[in-house]
C-alpha positions in Angstrom: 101.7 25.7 83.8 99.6 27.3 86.6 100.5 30.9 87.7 101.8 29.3 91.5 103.6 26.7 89.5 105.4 29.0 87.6 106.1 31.7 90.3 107.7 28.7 92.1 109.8 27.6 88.8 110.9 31.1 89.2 112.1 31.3 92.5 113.8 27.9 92.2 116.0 29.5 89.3 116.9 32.6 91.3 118.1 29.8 94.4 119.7 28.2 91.8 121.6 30.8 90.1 122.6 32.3 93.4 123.3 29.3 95.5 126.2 28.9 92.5 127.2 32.4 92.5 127.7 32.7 96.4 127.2 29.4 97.7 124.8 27.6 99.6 125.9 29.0 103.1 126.9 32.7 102.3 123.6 32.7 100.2 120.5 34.0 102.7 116.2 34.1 102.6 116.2 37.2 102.2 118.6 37.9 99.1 116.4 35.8 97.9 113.3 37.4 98.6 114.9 40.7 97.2 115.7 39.4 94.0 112.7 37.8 93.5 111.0 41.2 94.3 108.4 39.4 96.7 107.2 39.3 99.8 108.5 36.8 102.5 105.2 35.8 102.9 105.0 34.5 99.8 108.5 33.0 100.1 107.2 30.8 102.6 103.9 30.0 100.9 106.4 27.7 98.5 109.1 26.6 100.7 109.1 26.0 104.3 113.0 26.5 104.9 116.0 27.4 103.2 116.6 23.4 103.2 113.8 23.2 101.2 114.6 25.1 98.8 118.0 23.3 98.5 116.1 20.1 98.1 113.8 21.5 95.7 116.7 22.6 93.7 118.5 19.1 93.9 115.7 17.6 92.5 115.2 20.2 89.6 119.3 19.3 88.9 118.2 15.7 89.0 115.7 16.0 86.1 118.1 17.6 84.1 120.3 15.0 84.5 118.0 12.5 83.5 117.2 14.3 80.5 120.8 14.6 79.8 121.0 10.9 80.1 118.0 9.9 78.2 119.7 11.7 75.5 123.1 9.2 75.5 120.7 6.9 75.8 119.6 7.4 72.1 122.9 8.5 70.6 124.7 6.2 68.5 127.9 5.5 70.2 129.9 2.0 71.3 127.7 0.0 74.1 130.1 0.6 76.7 131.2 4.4 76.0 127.2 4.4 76.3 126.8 2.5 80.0 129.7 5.3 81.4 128.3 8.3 79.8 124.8 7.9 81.2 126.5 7.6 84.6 128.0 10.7 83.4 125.5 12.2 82.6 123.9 11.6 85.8 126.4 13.7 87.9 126.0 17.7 88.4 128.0 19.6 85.9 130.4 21.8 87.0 129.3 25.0 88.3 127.1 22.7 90.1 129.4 21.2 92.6 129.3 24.1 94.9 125.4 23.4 95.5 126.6 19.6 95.7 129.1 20.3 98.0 126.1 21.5 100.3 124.6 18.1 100.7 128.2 17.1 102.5 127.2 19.0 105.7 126.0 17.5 108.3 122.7 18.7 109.0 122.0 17.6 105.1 122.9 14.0 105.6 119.3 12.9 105.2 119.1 15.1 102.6 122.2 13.7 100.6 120.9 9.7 101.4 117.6 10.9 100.2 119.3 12.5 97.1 121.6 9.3 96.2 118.9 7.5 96.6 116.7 8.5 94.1 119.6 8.9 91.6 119.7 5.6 91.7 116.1 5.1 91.2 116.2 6.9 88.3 119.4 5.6 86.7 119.0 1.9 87.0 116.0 1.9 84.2 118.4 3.9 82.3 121.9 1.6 82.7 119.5 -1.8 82.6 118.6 -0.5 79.2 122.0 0.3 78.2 123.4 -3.1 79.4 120.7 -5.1 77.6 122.2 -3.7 74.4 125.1 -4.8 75.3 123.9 -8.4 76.1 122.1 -8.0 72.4 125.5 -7.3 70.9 127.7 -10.2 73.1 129.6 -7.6 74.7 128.3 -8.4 78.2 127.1 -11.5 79.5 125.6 -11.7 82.6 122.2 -11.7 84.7 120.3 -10.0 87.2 121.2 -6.8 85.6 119.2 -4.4 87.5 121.3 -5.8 90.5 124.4 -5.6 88.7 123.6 -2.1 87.6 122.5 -1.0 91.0 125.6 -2.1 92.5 128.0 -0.7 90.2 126.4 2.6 90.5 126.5 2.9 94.1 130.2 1.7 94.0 130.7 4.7 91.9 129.2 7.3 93.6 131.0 6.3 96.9 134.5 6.2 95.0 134.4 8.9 92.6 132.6 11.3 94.7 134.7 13.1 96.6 137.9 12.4 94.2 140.1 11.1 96.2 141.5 7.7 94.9 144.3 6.0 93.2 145.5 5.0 89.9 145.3 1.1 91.5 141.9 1.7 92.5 140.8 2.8 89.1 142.5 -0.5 87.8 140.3 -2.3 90.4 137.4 -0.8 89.6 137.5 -0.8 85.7 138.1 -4.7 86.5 134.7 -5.1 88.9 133.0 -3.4 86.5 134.0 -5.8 83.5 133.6 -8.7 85.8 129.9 -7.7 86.8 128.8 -7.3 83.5 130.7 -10.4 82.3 132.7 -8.4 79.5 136.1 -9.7 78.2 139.0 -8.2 79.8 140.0 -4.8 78.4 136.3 -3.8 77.4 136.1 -1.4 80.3 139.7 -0.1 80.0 138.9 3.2 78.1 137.5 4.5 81.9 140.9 5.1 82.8 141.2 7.8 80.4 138.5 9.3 81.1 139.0 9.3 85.0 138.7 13.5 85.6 137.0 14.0 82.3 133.0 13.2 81.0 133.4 11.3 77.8 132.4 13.4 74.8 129.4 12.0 72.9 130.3 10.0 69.4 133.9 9.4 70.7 135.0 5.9 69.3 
């Protein structure tokens, strides 16, 4: 890694690690700058805004997250414990949601379509994969799987979001989502257990 590359990787770990200790708003250029011990020039020479750096640092959590799923995607675990824990895996982890939470403002919007966006790019390799093996395996029967997978997805992000729903639209969606993928009835059903908690690798 070149020296700018990795000064950058460096400042993009201090925004990180701050932006979860204070938060986004209450967290300024300048305390940047300071810890970083540089000067704002320099600052600059890497991002152009604050925003920036936000995006920057979305996009860092994002290729974690598809590393994280990568890695479901190898483990040996039921087909469809597999499909919801790459989606899983795609979502910030905990101390995370405050920087999130940022991309709910206003002035972020394009920011947060932007951010969704690729998400999806990036999971719907990962999920078509994931589904084919189930297909393999004559646990889900169905076609234009990218599509499917797409859908599905973006029907998640929009319900689970923000966390507000009801035990009936759980019900609704673990049905969709076994209707999509052509599944028998029940196949899905485990996802209402595990509605406010990631599924734990291995679990059977």
């Amino acid at each position: 890694m070149k020296k700018g590359e990795r000064r950058k990787q460096e400042l993009l770990k201090i925004a990180y690690r701050m932006f979860i200790e204070k938060g986004y708003e209450n967290t300024s250029i300048d305390e940047i700058i300071t810890e970083a011990g540089i000067a704002k020039g320099t600052y600059y020479y890497y991002f152009e805004s604050k925003e920036a750096t936000l995006e920057a640092v979305i996009d860092m959590m994002i290729e974690e997250e598809v590393g994280r799923a990568k890695e479901v995607l190898a483990a040996s675990m039921p087909v469809p414990r597999k499909l919801v824990s790459v989606i899983y895996s795609l979502r910030p982890v905990q101390d995370e949601q405050v920087i999130a939470k940022a991309l709910d403002a206003k002035e972020n919007i394009v920011m947060h379509e932007k951010t969704n966006r690729r998400i999806v790019e990036e999971a719907v390799p990962l999920l078509t994969e994931v589904v084919k093996e189930g297909i393999s395996q004559e646990i889900f029967n169905c076609t234009n799987i990218e599509e499917r997978v797409k859908m599905l997805l973006i029907m998640s992000q929009q319900m689970f979001d923000d966390g507000i729903f009801t035990d009936r639209d759980v019900e609704v969606y673990v049905d969709m989502v076994e209707k999509a993928l052509g599944a028998k009835s029940g196949t899905m059903s485990f996802i209402v257990e595990l509605i406010g908690r990631p599924p734990r690798w291995g679990e059977k």
